[in-house]
C-alpha positions as CSV (number, residue, x, y, z in Angstrom):
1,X,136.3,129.5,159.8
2,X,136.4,132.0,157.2
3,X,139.9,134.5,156.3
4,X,139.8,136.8,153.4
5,X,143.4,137.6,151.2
6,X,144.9,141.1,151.9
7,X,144.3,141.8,148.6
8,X,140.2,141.0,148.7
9,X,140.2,138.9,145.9
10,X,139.8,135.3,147.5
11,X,138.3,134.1,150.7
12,X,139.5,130.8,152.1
13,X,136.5,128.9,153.9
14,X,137.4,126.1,156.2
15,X,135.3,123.3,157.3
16,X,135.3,121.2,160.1
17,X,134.4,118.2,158.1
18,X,133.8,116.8,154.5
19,X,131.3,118.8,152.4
20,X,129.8,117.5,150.1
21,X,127.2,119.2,147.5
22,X,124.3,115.9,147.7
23,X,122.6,114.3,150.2
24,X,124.2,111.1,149.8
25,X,127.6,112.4,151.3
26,X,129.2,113.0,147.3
27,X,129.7,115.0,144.7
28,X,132.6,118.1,144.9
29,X,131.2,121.6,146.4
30,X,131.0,123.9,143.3
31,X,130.6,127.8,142.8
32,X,127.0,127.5,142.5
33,X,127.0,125.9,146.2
34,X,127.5,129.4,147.3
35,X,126.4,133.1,147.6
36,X,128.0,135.9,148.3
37,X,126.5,139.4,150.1
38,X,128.2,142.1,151.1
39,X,126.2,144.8,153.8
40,X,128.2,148.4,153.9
41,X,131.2,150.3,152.8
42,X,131.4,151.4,149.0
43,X,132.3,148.2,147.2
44,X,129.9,146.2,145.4
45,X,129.8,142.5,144.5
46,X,129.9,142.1,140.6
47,X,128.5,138.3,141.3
48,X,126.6,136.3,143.9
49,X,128.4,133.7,142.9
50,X,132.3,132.7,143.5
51,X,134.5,133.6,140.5
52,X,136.4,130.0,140.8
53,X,136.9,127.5,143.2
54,X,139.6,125.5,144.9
55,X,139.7,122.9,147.8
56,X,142.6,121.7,149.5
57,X,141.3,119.1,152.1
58,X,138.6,120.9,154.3
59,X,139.5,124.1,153.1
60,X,137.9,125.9,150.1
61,X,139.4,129.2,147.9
62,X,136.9,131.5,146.5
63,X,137.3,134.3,144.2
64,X,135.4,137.7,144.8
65,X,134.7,139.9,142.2
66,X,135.1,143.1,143.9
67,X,134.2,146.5,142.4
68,X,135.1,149.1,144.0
69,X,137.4,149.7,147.5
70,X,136.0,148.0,150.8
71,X,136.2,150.5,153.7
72,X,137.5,147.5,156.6
């Protein structure tokens, strides 16, 4: 599941199960695990990339760096 912060500037991303970022089930997700697009409306992405990070069991806190206003 995925729910974005009134204010826009983090997205919580929930998984079902562990994630881990290697093959051999270890090793904590980081930023670089994940990439952001945005399609639409007038606000841009400043990075691809997730500002910061935080996990609370299955459930991972990304910062957006937002320019601009999104339209919904």
């Amino acid at each position: 599941g995925v729910a974005i912060a009134a204010d826009n500037s983090t997205i919580a991303v929930t998984f079902n199960e562990g994630v881990f970022n290697t093959v051999n089930a270890s090793g904590a997700l980081e930023t670089s695990d994940f990439t952001f697009s945005i399609t639409g409306g007038s606000a841009t992405l400043e990075q691809i990339h997730p500002t910061s990070i935080s996990a609370a069991g299955n459930v991972y806190t990304l910062g957006i760096d937002l320019s601009g206003y999104p339209d919904a």
